[in-house]
C-alpha positions, 0 to 999 in steps of 0.5 A: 500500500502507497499509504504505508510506503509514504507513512515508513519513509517520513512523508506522514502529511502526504499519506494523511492527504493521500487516504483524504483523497483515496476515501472520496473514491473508494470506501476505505477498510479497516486496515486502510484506516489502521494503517494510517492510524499506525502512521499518525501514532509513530509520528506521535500525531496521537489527536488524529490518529483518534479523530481518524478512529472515530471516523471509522463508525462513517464508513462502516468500518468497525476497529478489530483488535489490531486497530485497539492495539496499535492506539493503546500501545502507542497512547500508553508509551507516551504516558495517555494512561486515561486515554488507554483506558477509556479505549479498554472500555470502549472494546469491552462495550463492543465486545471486541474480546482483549489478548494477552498483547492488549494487557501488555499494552496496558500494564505498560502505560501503568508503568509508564505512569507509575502505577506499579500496583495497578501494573501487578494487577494486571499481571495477576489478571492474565496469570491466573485467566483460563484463557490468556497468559502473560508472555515473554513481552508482559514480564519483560516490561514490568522487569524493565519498569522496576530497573527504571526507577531502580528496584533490581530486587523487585525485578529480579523476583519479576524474573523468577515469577517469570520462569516458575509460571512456565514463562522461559526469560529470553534475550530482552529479558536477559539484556535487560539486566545485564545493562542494569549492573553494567550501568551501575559499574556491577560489571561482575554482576552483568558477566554472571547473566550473560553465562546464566543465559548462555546456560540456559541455551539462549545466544547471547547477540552482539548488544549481550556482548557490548553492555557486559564489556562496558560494565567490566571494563567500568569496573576495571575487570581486565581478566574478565574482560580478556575472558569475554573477548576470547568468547566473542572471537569463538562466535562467528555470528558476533561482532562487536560494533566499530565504535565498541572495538574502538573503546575496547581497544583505547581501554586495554591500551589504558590498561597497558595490554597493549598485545591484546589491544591490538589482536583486537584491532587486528580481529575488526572488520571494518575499522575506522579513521578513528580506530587507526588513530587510537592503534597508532598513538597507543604503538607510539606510547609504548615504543613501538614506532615501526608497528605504528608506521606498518598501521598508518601504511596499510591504511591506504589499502583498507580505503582509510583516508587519514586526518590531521589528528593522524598525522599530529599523532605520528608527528609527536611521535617522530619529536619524542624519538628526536626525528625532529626533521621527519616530524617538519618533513612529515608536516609538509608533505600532510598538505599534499597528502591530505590536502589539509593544513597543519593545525595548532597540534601540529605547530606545538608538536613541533615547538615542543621538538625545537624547544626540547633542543634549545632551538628556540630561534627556530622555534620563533621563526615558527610560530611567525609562520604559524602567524603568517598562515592564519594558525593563531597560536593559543596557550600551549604553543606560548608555554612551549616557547616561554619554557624553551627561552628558560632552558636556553636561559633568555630569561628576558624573553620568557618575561616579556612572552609571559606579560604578552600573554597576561596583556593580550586582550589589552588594546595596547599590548604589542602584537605577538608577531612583531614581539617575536620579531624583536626578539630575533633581532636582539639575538 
């Protein structure tokens, strides 16, 4: 239906336009109208998916049990609890019987409205009825509502109650929980259901995988986190998220397991920029230059366009191991490269590399074409120089940057150009 495609793509004024004009011509069904209503309630348009309901009765159409459920659903996510009952009302009138998808329904809109009683007795309703029973969806909102507000002791008996009524938990309820401890740093906790699960012979997926970690390596737990990625790599239908790999990765570097930050990298698919940043940075820290090189040369073949942040990273590198002409070099050839200028990093990177060496006459002569083109210098870059004219011992000159960088929102301060200039030529 043409209706539903516009509706699904976004066009939610055109697909009302198009059912207006549709009817003129053609007596519209039950499912044109519960179509449209799904459309107005996704778009949270809740007074005209009801107006549009109550158009129903006009063209003969009576609402099914789809319709009420669409409307309840949607009324009571969005906190329209007097709505959602006045609707339960209006079925029972009509006699449109409830299913069990109706309840859940409801018991979520209590929820919603925090009226957790009411919610239990509902539950209670369905449970003990001859006819309906609570699903895996039913205990598994009311499980989530007590995690909401905090009450993991009342959700965990939800959970209990759930498998003691013949009710099996199954991965929504489990990630429920697991996200619970995980967000609270109980990443131990979390662990303990994710292996409680697979146990129970549910799979755990890809999220399973990704709350569990975030939670254990919140709560510093590197073996155990060591554990879960030896899991993940045994399971060829789970792979963890480029981003998730990223912070996985920058963690374990933090975590001085740099071996095991890298069998990561190595392990992605389809990683990233950012991801070849953090793995060359983190070689780097650890003194392993030629294994960041291999990382920044393969990027090319893995179609990795590399940024200014990738190349400050290896130039800061290159001015640590005191290669301070491959760091200049390096900066030159970005603009062919990337066709991108070198930013304040990359300036203070190589400020740092001359006034490490006492070159601080270089180090002027760089900041004037800092200022040339357009790059103004900030705070790091006039500590680097102040604290290289110290080393060399230009005490003088450390003074007047130091007063230059206390007067320079003063209109009458002297220009940071024309301050280092003078300092070249008293040299």
């Amino acid at each position: 239906m043409f209706i539903k495609f516009l509706g699904n793509s976004g066009y939610v004024a055109e697909a009302f336009e198009l059912f207006a004009f549709a009817k003129e011509y053609h007596k519209p069904d039950t499912i044109a109208f519960t179509v449209l209503i799904r459309i107005l309630c996704d778009s949270k348009m809740f007074d005209q998916a009801l107006s549009l309901f109550h158009e129903m009765p006009s063209y003969h159409c009576k609402p099914d049990i789809i319709c009420y459920n669409t409307l309840i659903d949607k009324l009571g996510e969005s906190g329209e609890e007097q709505k959602v009952r006045q609707l339960f009302s209006k079925m029972e009138v009509e006699g449109t019987p409830a299913d069990v998808i109706t309840y859940s329904s409801v018991l979520k809109s209590l929820c919603v409205a925090n009226k957790m009683d009411e919610a239990l007795s509902v539950l209670r309703i369905l449970e003990i009825s001859r006819t309906l029973q609570p699903n895996t969806y039913t205990y598994n909102t009311i499980v989530k509502a007590y995690l909401d507000r905090k009450l993991v002791k009342e959700a965990l008996a939800i959970f209990c109650r759930m498998e003691i009524r013949g009710c099996k938990p199954d991965l929504c309820s489990f990630n429920l929980i697991i996200k619970y401890y995980s967000d609270l740093g109980r990443g131990v906790d979390a662990y303990m259901f994710l292996k409680l699960m697979e146990r129970r012979g549910i799979e755990a997926s890809e999220s399973s995988f990704r709350i569990c970690l975030y939670g254990l390596m919140k709560q510093c737990m590197i073996d155990e986190v060591l554990e879960v990625i030896q899991e993940i790599k045994c399971r060829s239908h789970v792979t963890l998220c480029t981003c998730s790999s990223n912070n996985l990765i920058l963690w374990l570097g933090k975590m001085n397991k740099v071996a095991e930050a890298y069998s990561v990298f190595l392990g992605m698919r389809n990683p990233d920029e950012i991801t070849m940043n953090i793995v060359i940075k983190l070689l780097y820290k650890h003194g392993r230059g030629e294994k960041a090189w291999e990382v920044f040369s393969s990027m090319n073949g893995r179609n990795i366009k590399p940024s200014v942040v990738t190349y400050n990273i290896l130039i800061h590198g290159l001015s640590l191991e005191g290669s301070v002409s491959k760091a200049f070099e390096l900066a030159g050839q970005m603009e062919d490269d990337i066709c991108e200028s070198p930013d304040v990093v990359t300036y203070n990177c190589l400020l740092s590399s001359l006034c490490n060496r006492q070159q601080v006459e270089d180090a002027c002569r760089l900041v004037l074409e800092m200022l040339t083109r357009g790059c103004k210098p900030d705070l790091i870059s006039i500590n680097t120089l102040i604290n290289g004219m110290i080393n060399a011992g230009r005490m003088d000159n450390a003074l007047r940057l130091y007063e230059h960088m206390r007067e320079d929102i003063a209109a009458h301060s002297v220009p940071l150009g024309k301050l280092i200039e003078e300092m070249l030529m008293d040299k």
